[in-house]
C-alpha positions in Angstrom: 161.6 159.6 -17.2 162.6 163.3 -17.3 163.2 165.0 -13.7 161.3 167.9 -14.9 158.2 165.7 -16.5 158.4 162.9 -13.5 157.6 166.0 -10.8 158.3 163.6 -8.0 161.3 165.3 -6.1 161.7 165.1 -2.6 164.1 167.8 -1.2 167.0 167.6 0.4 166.8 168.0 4.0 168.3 169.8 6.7 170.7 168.8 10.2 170.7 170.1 13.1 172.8 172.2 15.0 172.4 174.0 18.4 175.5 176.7 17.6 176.2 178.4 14.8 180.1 178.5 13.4 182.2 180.9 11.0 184.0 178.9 8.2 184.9 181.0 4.9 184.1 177.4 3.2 180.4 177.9 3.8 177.3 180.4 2.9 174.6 181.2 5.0 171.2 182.1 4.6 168.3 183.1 6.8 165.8 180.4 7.8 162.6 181.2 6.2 159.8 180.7 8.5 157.9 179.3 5.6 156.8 175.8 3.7 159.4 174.0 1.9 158.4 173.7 -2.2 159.4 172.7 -5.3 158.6 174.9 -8.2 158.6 173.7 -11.8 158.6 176.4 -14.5 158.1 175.9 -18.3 155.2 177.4 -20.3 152.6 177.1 -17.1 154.1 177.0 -12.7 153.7 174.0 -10.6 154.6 173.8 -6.6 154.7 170.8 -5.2 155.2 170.6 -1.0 157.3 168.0 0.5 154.6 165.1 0.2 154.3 166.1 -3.6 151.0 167.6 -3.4 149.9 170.5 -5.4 150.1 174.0 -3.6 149.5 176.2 -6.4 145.3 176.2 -5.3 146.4 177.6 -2.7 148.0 180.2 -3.6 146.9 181.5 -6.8 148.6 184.6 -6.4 151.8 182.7 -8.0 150.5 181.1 -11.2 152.6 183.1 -13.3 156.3 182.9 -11.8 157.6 180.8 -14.8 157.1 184.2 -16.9 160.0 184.9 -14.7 162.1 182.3 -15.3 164.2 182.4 -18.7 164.7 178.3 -19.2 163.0 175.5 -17.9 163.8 175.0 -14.7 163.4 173.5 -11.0 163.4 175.4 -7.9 164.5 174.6 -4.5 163.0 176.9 -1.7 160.3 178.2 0.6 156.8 179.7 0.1 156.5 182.4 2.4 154.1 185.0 3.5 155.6 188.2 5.2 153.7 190.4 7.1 155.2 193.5 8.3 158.4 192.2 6.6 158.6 189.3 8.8 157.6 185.8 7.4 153.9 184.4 9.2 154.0 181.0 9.0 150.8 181.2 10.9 149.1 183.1 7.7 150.7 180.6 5.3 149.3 177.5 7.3 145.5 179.3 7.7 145.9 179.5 3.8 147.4 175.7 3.0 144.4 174.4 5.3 141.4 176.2 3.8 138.9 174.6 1.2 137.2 178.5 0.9 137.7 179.9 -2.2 136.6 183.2 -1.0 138.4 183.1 1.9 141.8 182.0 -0.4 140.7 184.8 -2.7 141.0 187.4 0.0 144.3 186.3 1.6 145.7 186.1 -1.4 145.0 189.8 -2.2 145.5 190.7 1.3 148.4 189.0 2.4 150.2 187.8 -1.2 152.4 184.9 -0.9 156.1 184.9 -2.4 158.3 182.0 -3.4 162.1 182.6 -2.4 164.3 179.9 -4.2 167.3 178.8 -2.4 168.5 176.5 -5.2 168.2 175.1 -8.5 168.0 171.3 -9.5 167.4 171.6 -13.0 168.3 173.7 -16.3 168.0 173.7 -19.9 167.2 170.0 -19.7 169.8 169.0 -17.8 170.1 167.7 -13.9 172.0 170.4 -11.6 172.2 168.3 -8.8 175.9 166.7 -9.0 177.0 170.3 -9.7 178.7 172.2 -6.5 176.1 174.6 -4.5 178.1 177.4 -5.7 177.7 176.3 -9.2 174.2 176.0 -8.9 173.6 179.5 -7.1 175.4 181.3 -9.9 173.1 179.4 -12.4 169.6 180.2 -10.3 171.2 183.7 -10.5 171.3 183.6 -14.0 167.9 182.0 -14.7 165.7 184.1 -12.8 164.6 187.7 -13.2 163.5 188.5 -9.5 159.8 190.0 -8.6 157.7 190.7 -5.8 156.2 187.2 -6.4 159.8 185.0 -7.1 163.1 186.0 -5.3 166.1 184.5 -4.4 167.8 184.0 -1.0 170.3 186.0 -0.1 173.7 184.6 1.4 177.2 185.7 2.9 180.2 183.2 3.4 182.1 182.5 6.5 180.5 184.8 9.3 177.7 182.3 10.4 178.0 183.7 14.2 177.1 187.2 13.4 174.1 186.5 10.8 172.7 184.1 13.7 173.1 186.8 16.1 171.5 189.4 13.5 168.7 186.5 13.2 168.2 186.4 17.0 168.1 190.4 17.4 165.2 190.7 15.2 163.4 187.1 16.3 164.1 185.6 13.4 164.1 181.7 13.1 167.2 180.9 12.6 170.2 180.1 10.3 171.1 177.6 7.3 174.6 176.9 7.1 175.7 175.2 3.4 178.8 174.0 2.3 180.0 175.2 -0.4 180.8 171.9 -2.3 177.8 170.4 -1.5 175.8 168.6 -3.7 171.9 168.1 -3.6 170.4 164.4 -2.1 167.0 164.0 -3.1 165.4 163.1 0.3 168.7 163.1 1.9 170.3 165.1 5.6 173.7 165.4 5.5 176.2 167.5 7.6 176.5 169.5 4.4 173.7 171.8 5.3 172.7 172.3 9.1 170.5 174.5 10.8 170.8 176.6 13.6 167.7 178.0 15.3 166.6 181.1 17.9 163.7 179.0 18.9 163.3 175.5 18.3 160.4 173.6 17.0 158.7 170.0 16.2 156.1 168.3 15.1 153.5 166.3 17.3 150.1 165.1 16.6 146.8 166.5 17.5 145.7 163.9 20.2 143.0 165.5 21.9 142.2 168.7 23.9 140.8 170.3 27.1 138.5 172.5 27.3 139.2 175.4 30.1 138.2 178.3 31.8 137.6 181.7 29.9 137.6 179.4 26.6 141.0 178.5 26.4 141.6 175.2 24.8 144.7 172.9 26.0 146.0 170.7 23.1 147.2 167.0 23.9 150.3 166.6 22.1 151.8 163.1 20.8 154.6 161.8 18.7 155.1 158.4 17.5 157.9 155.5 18.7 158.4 153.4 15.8 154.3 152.6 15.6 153.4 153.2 19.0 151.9 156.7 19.9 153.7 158.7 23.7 152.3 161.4 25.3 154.5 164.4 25.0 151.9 167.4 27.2 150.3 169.9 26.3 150.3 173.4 24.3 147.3 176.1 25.0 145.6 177.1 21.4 143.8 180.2 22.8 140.0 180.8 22.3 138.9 179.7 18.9 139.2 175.9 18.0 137.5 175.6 15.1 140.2 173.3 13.5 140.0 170.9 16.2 135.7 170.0 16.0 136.4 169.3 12.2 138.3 166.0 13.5 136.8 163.0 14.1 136.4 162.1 18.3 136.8 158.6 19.7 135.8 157.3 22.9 139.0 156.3 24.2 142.4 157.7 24.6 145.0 157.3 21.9 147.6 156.4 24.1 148.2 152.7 25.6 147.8 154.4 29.1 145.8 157.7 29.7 148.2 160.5 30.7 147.2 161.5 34.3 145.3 164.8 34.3 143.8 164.0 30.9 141.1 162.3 32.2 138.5 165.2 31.2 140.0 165.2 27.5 138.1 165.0 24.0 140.1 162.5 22.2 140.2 162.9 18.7 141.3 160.4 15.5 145.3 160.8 15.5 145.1 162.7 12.0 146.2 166.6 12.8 149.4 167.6 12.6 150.6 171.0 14.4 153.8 172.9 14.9 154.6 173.9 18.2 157.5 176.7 18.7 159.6 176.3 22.2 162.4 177.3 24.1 165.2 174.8 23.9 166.1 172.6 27.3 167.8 170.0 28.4 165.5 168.3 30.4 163.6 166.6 27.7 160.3 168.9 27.8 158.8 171.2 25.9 159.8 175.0 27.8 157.2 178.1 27.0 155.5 176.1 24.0 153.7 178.2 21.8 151.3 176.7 19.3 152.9 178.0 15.5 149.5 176.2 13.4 149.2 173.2 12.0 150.0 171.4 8.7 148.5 169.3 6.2 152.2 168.9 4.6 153.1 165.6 6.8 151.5 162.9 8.3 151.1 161.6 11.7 153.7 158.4 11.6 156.1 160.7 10.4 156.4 162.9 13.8 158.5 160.9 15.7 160.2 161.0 19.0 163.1 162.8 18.9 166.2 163.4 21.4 165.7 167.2 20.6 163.8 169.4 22.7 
């Protein structure tokens, strides 16, 4: 079947680094604090996240971006929403987990989303993706007329070190370095594109929470090992947990052990996913965590242990 008509891509992903590097055979772009989407444009727009499901709903605001676009084409890139000209990833995430269509209705108006494409998979009917990233950024170039709703990123080649410090100044996420020659790997991480970051971040699951003085609510964090689910502390979520009563509780604890000074927790069904921002260490824990939101774009299983924080 056709790329375009199969709308089942899975992007390629990202590496890791923890410095950034100069090398006049890369670009580099920001890191958009955003979600990672795949937009298909013909005669109508459809955004898929990374699991393939359908994000237009949620943001309605963008329904007409393929007016923008002069062939049929895939996109690469990052719904965002800025406010005060910085991405909120937190405004983006209220938005993705909402079922109010009032509520969506007013952020959208309020707080308009924008999809910045990065790259571009697919073009008059043909596959991109064996093409050179260079190749394929002077084509997205050439295909899209930019808007307030649908822009492209920006890049500059070889000085990696001073965009990352630029990033850092103004608290920015981070950096994407990209080679040059690259080409695109469905579902792939390669050392052709790597990440540095200001602040680093993962993915645990919502295992639980305290309930504390002055209405502050402590979140138990967990991340899986192969099947089995390891405690991994704590992140405070402030005074409003609304989120948290929708889950489902259980009468036990989620872990094969209980984690000493959890003893007074709700446990909850291991179903919420949330994105918790941190300084990184070298001690293995999580320094000054700060709860980003939570995401309905991943499950559980898939936040595993890593090496990382």
């Amino acid at each position: 079947m056709d790329l375009f008509d199969e709308k089942n891509i899975k992007p390629m992903l990202i590496s890791e680094m923890t410095e950034p590097f100069n090398d006049p055979d890369w670009i580099y772009e920001l890191k958009l604090d955003g979600i990672r989407c795949i937009a298909y444009l013909d005669k109508d727009t459809e955004l898929r996240n990374k699991r393939n499901d359908r994000l237009l709903p949620k943001v309605p605001e963008l329904s007409n971006i393929h007016q923008f676009a002069k062939e049929r084409c895939i996109l690469d890139g990052e719904l965002v929403i800025l406010r005060n000209g910085v991405p909120d990833f937190f405004e983006l995430q209220k938005r993705a987990l909402t079922t109010n269509q009032f509520k969506l209705q007013l952020s959208s108006e309020n707080y308009p989303a924008c999809f910045v494409a990065y790259d571009i998979l697919y073009s008059k009917n043909t596959r991109l993706t064996d093409l050179p990233l260079q190749e394929r950024k002077d084509i997205l170039t050439n295909t899209i007329t930019e808007n307030p709703k649908l822009a492209i990123s920006r890049y500059i080649r070889e000085k990696g070190i001073e965009l990352f410090s630029v990033a850092k100044s103004q608290h920015l996420e981070g950096v994407v370095a990209k080679k040059l020659s690259s080409k695109y790997y469905f579902d792939k991480r390669t050392k052709d594109w790597i990440k540095f970051k200001y602040l680093a971040d993962q993915d645990f699951v919502v295992c639980g929470y305290i309930a504390k003085e002055k209405g502050v609510t402590s979140i138990v964090l967990g991340q899986y090992q192969g099947s089995d689910l390891i405690y991994k502390g704590h992140v405070t979520f402030g005074v409003k947990y609304g989120e948290l009563r929708k889950l489902e509780t259980i009468d036990h604890s989620p872990f094969p052990v209980t984690p000493p000074g959890n003893e007074n927790a709700v446990w909850l069904k291991p179903e919420l996913v949330c994105v918790v921002q941190y300084m990184p260490n070298e001690k293995g824990s999580l320094r000054q965590p700060v709860l980003k939101g939570f995401r309905d774009d991943k499950k559980p299983i898939d936040c595993q242990v890593s090496d990382k924080i």
